[in-house]
N, C-alpha and C positions, 0 to 999 in steps of 0.2 A: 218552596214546594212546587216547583218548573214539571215533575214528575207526573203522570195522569195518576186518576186512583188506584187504575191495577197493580198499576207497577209500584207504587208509593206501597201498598199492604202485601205486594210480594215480597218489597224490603223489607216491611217489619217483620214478616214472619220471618227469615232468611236472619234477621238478625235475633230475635229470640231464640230460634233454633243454636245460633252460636251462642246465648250464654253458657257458662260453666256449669254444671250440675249443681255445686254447694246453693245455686242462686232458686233453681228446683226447689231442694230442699224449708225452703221457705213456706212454700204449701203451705195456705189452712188447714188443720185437720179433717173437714169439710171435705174438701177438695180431694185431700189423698184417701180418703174414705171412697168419693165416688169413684176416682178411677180406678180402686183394686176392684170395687162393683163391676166396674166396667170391663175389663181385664180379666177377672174371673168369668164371666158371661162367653167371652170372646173364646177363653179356653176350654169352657164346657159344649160352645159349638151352641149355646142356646141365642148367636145372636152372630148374623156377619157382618165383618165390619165393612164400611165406606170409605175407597181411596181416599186421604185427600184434596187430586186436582178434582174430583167429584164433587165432593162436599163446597170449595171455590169456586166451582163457575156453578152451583145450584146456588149458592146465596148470592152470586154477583146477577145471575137473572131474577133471582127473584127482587133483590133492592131494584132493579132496573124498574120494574113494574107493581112495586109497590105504591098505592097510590092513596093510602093511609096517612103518610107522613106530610108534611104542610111544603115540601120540596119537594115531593112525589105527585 
């Protein structure tokens, strides 16, 4: 793991994104529940969605300055 964190969870996301759909379809029911929630919302315009690289560097600042956690 020679990697820094950034870049370590830009590969895992980069390699999640490449699995096959069949591996998708795994979903909990749960899960594919909320995201038609989620999806329907986004279509109805009752909700905008967040890039993304937004939503990654808001959680990579916020774990920076979390100071909750016993390594924070």
């Amino acid at each position: 793991m020679a990697l820094p964190d950034e870049e370590r969870a830009e590969l895992a996301d980069r390699l999640l994104d490449s699995l096959p759909a069949p591996f998708m379809s795994e979903l909990h029911p749960s899960w594919k529940a909320e995201l038609k929630r989620r999806s329907d919302e986004i279509e109805k315009g009752e909700v905008s969605p967040i890039p993304w690289e937004e939503v990654k560097r808001a959680a990579w600042n916020y774990s920076d300055t979390d100071t909750s956690s016993p390594n924070g």
